[in-house]
HTML snippet that shows the backbone in 3Dmol.js (N, CA, C, O; Angstrom):
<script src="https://3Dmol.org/build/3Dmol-min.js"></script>
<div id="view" style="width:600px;height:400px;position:relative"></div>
<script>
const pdb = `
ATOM      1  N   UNK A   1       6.933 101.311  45.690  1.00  0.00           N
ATOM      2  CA  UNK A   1       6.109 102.179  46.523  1.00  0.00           C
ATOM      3  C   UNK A   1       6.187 101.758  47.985  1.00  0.00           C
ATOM      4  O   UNK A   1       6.172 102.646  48.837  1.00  0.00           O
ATOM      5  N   UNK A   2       6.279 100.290  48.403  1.00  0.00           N
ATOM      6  CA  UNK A   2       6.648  99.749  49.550  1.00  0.00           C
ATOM      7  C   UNK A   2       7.784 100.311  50.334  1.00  0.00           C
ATOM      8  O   UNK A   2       7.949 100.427  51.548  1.00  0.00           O
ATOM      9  N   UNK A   3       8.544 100.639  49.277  1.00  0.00           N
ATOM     10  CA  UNK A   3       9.835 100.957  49.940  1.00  0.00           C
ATOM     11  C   UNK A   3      10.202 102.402  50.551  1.00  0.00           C
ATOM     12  O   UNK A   3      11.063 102.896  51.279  1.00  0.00           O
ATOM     13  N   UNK A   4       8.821 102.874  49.693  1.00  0.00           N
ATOM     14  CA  UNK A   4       9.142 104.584  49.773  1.00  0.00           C
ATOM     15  C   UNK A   4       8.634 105.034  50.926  1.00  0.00           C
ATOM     16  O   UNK A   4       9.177 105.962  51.524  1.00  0.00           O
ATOM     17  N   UNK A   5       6.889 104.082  51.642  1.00  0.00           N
ATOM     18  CA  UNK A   5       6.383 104.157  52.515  1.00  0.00           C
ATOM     19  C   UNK A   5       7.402 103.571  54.020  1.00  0.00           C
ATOM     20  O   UNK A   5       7.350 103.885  55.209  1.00  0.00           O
ATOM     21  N   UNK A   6       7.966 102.948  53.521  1.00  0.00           N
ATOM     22  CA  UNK A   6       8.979 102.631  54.674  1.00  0.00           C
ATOM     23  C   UNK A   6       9.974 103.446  55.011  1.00  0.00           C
ATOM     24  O   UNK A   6      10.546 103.549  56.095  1.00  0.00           O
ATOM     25  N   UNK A   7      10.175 104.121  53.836  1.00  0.00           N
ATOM     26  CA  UNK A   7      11.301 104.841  53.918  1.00  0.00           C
ATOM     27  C   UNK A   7      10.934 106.127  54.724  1.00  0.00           C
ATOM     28  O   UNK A   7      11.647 106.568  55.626  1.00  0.00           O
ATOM     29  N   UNK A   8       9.647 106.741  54.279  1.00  0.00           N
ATOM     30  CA  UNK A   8       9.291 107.817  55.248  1.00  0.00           C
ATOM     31  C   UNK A   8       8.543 107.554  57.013  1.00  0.00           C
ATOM     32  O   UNK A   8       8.368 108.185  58.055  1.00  0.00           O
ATOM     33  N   UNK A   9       8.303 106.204  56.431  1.00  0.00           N
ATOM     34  CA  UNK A   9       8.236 105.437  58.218  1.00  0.00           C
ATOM     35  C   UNK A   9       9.431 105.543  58.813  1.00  0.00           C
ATOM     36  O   UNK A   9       9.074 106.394  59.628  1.00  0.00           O
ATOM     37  N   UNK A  10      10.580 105.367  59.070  1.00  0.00           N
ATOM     38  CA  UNK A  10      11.498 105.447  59.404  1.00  0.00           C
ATOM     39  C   UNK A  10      11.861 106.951  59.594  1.00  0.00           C
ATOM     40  O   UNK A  10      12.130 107.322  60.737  1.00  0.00           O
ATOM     41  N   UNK A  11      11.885 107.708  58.731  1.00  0.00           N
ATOM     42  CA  UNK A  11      12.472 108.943  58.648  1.00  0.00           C
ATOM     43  C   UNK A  11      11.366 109.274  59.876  1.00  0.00           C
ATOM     44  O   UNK A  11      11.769 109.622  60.986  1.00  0.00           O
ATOM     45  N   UNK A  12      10.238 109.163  59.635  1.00  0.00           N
ATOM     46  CA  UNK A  12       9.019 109.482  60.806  1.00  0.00           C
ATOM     47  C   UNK A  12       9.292 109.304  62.261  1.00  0.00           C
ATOM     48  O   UNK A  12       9.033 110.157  63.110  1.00  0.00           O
ATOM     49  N   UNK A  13       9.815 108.179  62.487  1.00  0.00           N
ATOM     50  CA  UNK A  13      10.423 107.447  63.425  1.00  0.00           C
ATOM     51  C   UNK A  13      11.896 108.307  64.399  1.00  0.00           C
ATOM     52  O   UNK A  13      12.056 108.676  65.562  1.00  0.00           O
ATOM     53  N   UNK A  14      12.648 108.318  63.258  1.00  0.00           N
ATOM     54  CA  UNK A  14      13.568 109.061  63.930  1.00  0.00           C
ATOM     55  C   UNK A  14      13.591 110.535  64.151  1.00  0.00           C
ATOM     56  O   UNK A  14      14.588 111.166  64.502  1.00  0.00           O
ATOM     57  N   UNK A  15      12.296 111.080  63.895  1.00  0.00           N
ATOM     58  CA  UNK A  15      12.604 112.231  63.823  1.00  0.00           C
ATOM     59  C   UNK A  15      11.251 112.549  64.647  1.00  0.00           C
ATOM     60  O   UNK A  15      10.949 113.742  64.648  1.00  0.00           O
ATOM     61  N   UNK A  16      10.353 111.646  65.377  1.00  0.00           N
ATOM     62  CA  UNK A  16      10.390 111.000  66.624  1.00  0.00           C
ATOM     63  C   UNK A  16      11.111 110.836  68.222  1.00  0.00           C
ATOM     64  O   UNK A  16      10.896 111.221  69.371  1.00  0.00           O
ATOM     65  N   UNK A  17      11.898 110.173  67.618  1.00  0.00           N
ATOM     66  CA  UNK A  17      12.628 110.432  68.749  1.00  0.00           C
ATOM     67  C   UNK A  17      13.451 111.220  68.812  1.00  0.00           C
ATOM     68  O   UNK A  17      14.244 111.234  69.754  1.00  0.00           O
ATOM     69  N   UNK A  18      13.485 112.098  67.816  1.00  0.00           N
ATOM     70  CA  UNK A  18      14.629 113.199  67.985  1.00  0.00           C
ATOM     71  C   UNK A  18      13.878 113.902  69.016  1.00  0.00           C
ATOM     72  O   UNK A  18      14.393 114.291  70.064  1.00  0.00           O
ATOM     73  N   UNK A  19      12.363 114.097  68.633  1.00  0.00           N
ATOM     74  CA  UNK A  19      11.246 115.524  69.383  1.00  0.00           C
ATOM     75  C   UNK A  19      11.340 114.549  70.643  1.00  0.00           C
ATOM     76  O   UNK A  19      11.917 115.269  71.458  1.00  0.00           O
ATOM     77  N   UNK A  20      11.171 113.659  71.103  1.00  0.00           N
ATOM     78  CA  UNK A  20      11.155 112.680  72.292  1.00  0.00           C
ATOM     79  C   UNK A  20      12.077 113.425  73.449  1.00  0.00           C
ATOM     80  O   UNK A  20      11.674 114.012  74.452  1.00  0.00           O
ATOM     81  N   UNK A  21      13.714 113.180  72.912  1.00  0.00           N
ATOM     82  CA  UNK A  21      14.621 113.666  73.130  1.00  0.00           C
ATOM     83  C   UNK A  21      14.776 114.895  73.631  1.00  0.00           C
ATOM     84  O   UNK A  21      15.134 115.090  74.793  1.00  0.00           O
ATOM     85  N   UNK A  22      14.496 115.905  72.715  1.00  0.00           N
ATOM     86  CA  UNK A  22      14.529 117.503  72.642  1.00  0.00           C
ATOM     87  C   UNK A  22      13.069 117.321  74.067  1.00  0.00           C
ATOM     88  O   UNK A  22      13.489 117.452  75.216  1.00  0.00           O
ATOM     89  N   UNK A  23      12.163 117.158  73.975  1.00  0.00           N
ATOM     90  CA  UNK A  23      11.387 117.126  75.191  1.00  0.00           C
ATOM     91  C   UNK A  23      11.762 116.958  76.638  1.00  0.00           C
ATOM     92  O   UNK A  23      11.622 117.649  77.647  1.00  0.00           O
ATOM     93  N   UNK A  24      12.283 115.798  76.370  1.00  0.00           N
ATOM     94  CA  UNK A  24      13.038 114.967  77.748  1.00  0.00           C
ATOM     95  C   UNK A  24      13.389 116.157  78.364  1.00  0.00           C
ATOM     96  O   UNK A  24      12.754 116.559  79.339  1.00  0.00           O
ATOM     97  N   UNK A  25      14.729 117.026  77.709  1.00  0.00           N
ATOM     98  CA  UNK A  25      15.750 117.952  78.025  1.00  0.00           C
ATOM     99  C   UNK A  25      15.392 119.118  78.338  1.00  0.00           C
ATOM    100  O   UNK A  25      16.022 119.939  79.005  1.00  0.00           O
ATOM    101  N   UNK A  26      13.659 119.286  77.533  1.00  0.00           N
ATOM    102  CA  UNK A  26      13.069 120.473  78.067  1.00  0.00           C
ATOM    103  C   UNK A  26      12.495 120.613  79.160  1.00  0.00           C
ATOM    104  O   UNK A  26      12.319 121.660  79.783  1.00  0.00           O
ATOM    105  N   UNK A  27      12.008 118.975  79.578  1.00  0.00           N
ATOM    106  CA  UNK A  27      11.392 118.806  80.914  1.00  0.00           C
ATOM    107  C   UNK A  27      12.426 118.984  82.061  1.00  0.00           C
ATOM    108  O   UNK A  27      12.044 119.499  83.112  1.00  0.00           O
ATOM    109  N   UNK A  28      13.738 118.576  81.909  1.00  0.00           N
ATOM    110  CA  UNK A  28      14.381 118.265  82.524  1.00  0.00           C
ATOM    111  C   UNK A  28      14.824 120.062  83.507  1.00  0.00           C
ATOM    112  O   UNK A  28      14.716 120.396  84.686  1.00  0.00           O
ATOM    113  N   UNK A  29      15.418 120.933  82.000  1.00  0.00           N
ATOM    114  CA  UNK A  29      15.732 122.007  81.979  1.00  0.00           C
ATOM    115  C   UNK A  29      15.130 122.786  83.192  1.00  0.00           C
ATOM    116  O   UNK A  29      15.616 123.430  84.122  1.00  0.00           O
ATOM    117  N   UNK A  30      13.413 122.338  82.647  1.00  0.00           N
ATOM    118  CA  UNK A  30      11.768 123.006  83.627  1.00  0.00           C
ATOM    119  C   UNK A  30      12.176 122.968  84.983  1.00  0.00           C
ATOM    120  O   UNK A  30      12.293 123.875  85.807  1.00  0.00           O
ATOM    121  N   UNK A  31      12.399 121.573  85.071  1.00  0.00           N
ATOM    122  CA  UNK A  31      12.470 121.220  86.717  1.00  0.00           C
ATOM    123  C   UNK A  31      13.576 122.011  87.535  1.00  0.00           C
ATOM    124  O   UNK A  31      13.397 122.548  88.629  1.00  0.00           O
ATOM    125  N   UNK A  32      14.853 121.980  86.738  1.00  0.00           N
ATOM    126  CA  UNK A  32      16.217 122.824  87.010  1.00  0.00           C
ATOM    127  C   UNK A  32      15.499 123.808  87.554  1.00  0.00           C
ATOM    128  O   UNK A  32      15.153 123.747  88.734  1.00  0.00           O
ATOM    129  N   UNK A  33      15.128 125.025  86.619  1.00  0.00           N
ATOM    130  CA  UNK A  33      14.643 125.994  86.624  1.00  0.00           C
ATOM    131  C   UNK A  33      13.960 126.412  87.578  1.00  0.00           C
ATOM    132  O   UNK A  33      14.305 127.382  88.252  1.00  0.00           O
ATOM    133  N   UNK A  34      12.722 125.636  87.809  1.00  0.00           N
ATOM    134  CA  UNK A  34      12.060 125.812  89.127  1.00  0.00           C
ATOM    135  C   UNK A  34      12.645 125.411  90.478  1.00  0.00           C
ATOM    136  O   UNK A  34      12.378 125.833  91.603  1.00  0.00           O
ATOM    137  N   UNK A  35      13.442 124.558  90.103  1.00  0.00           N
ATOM    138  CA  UNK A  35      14.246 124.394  91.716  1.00  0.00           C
ATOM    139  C   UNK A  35      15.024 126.004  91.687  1.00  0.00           C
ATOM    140  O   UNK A  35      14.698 126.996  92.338  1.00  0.00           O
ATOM    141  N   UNK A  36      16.006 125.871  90.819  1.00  0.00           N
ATOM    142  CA  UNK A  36      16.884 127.439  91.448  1.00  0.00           C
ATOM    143  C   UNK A  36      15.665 128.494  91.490  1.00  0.00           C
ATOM    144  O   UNK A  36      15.668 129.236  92.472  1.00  0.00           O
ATOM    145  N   UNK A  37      14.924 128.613  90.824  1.00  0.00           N
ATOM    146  CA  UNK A  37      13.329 129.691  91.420  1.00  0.00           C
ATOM    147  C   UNK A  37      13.199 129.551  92.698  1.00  0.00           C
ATOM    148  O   UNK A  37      13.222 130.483  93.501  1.00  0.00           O
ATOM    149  N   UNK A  38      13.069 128.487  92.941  1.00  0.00           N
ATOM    150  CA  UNK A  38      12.190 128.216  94.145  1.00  0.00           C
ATOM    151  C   UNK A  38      13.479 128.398  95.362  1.00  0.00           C
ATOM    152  O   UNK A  38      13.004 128.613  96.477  1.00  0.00           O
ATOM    153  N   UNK A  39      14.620 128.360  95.334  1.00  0.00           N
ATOM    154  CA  UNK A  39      15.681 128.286  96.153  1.00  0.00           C
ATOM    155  C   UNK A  39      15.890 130.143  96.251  1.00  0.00           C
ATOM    156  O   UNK A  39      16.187 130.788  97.256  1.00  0.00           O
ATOM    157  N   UNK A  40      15.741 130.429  95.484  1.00  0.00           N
ATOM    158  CA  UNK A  40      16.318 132.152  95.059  1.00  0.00           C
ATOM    159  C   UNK A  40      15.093 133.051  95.954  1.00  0.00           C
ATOM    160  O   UNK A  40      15.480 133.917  96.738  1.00  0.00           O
ATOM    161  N   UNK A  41      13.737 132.808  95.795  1.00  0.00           N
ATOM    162  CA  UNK A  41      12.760 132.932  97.106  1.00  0.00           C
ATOM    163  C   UNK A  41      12.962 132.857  98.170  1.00  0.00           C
ATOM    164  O   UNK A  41      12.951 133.830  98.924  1.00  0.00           O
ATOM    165  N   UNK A  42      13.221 131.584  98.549  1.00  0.00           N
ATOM    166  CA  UNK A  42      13.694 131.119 100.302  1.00  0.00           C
ATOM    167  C   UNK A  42      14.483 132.072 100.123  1.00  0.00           C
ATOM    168  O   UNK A  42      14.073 133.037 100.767  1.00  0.00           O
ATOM    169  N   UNK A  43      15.994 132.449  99.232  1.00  0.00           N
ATOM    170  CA  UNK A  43      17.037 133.362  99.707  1.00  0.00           C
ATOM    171  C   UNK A  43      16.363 134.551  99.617  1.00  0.00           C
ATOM    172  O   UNK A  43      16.163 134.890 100.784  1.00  0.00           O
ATOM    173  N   UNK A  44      16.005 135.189  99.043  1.00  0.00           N
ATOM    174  CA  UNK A  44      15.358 135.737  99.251  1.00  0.00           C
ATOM    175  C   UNK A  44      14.319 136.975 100.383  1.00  0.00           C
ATOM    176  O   UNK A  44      14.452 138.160 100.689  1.00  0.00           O
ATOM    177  N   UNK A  45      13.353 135.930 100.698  1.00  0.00           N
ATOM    178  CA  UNK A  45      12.867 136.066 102.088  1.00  0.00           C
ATOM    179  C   UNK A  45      13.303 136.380 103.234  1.00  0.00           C
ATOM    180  O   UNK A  45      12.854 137.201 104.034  1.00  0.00           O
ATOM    181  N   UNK A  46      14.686 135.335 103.342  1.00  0.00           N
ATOM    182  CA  UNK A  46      15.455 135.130 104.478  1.00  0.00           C
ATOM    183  C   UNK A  46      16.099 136.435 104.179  1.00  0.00           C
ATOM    184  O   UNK A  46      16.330 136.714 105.355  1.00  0.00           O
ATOM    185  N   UNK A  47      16.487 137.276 103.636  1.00  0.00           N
ATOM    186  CA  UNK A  47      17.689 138.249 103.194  1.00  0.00           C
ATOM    187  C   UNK A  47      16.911 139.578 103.525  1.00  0.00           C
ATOM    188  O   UNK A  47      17.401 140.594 104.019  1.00  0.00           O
ATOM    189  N   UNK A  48      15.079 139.287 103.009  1.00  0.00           N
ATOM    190  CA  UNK A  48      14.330 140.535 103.617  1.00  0.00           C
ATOM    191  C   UNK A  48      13.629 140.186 105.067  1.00  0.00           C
ATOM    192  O   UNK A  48      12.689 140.868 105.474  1.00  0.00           O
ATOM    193  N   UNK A  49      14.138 139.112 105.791  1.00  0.00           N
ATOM    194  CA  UNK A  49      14.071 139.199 106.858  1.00  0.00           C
ATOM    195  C   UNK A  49      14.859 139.683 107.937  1.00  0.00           C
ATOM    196  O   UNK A  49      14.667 140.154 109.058  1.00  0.00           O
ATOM    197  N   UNK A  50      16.039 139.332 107.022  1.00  0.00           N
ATOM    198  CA  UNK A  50      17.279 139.985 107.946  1.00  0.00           C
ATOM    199  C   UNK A  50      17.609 141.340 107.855  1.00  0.00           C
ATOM    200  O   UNK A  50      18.317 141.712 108.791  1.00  0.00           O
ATOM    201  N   UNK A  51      17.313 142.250 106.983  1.00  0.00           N
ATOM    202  CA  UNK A  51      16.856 143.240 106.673  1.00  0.00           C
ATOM    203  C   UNK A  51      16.109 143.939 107.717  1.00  0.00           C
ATOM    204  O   UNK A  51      16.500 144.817 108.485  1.00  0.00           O
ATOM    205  N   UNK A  52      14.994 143.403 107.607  1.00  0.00           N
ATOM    206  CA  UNK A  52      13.963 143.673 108.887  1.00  0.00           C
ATOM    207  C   UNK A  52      14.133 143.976 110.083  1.00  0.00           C
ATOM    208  O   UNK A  52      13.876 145.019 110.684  1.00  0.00           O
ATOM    209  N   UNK A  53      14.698 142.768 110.504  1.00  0.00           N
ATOM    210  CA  UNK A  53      15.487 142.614 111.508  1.00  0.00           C
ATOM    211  C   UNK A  53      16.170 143.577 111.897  1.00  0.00           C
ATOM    212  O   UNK A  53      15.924 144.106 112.981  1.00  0.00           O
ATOM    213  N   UNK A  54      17.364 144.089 110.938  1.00  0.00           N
ATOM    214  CA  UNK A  54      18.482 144.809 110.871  1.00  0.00           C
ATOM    215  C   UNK A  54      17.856 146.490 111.217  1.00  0.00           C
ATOM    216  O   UNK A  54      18.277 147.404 111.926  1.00  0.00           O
ATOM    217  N   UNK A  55      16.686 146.333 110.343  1.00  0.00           N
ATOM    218  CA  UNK A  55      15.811 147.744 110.655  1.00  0.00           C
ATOM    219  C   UNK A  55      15.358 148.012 112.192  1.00  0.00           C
ATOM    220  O   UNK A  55      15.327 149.051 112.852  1.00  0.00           O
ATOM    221  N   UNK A  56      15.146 147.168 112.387  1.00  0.00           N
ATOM    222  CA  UNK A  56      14.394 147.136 114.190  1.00  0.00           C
ATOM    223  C   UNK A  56      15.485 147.363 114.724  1.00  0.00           C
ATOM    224  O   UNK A  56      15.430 148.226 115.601  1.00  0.00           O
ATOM    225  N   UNK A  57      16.412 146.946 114.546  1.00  0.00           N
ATOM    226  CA  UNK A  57      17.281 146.636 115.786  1.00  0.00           C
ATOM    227  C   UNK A  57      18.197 148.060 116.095  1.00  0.00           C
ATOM    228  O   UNK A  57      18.662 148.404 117.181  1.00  0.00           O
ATOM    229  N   UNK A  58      18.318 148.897 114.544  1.00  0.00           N
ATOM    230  CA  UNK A  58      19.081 150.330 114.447  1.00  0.00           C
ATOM    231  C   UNK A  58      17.956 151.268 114.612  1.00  0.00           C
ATOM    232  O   UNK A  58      18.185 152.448 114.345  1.00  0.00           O
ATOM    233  N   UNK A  59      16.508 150.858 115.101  1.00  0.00           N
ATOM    234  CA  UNK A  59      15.126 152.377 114.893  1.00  0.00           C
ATOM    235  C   UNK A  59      15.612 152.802 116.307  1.00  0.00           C
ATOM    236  O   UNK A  59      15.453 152.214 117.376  1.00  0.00           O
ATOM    237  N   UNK A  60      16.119 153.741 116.092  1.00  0.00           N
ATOM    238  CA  UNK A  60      16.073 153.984 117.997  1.00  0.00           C
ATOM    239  C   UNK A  60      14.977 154.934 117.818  1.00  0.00           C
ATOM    240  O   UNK A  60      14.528 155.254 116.718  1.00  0.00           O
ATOM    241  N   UNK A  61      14.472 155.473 119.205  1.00  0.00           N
ATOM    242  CA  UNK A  61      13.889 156.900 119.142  1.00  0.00           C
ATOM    243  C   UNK A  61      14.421 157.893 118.716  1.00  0.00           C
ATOM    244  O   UNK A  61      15.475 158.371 119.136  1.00  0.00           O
ATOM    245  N   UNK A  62      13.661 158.362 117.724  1.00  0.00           N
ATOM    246  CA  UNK A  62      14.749 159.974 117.375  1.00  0.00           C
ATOM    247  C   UNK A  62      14.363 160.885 118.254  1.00  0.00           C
ATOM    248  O   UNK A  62      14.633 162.027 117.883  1.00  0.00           O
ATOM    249  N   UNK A  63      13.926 160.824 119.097  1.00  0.00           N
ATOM    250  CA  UNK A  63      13.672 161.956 119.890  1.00  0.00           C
ATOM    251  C   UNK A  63      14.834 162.021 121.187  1.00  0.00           C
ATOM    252  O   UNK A  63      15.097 163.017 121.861  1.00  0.00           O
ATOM    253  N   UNK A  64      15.482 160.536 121.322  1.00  0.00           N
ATOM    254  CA  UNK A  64      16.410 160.510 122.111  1.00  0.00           C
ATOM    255  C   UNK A  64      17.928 160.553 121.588  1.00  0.00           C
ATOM    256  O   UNK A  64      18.968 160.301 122.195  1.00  0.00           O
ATOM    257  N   UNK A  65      17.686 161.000 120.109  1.00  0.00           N
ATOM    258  CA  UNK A  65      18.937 161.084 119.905  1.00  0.00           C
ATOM    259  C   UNK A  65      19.192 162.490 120.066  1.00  0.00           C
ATOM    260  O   UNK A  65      18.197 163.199 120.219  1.00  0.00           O
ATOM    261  N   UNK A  66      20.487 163.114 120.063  1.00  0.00           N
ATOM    262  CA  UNK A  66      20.910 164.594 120.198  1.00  0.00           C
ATOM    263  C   UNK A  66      20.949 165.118 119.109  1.00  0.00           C
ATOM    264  O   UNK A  66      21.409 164.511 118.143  1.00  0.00           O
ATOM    265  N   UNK A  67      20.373 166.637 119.001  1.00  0.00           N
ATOM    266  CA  UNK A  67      20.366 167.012 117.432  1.00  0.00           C
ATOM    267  C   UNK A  67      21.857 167.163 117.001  1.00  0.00           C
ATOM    268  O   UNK A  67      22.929 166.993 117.582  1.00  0.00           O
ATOM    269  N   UNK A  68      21.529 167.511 115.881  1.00  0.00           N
ATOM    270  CA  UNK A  68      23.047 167.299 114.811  1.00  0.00           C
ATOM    271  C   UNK A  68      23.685 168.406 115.382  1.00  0.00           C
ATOM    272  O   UNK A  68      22.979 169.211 115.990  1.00  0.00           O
ATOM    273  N   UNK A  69      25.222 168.646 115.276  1.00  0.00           N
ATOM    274  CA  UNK A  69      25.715 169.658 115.267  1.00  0.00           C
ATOM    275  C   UNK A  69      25.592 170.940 114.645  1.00  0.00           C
ATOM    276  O   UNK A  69      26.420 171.733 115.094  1.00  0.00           O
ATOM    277  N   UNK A  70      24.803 171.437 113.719  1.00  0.00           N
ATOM    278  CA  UNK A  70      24.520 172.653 113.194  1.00  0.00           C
ATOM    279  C   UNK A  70      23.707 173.133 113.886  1.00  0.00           C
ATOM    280  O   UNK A  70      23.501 174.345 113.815  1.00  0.00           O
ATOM    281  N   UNK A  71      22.990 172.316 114.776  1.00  0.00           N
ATOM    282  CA  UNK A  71      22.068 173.215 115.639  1.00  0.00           C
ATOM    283  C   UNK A  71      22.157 174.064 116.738  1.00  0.00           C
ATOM    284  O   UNK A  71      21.151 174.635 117.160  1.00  0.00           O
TER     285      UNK A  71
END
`;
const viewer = $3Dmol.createViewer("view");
viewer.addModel(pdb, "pdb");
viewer.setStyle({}, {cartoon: {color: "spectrum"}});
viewer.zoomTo();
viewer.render();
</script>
């Protein structure tokens, strides 16, 4: 019976650090994850800023432009 309790101590053990393991990799994964998140924002931002930008800089007055040719 000694042996059997050891035997599932062990099995307990390694299967232990298997979940240990599998954790580690999930934490690890997390952090990945949120960095390229957090990088893809900044790009992001910057991309609807330039945008913005890009908008201002082509608004002319339409009143100073000349109407279209069909008119």
């Amino acid at each position: 019976m000694n042996d059997t309790l050891e035997q599932r101590l062990a099995e307990l053990e390694v299967k232990l650090t298997f979940i240990d393991d599998t954790v580690q990799a999930l934490m690890t994964a997390d952090a990945d994850q949120s960095m390229r998140i957090a990088a893809l924002e900044r790009s992001l931002r910057e991309l609807r800023g330039e945008l913005s930008s890009m908008r201002v800089a082509q608004a002319d007055d339409p009143h100073t432009e000349p109407p279209p040719p069909h008119y």
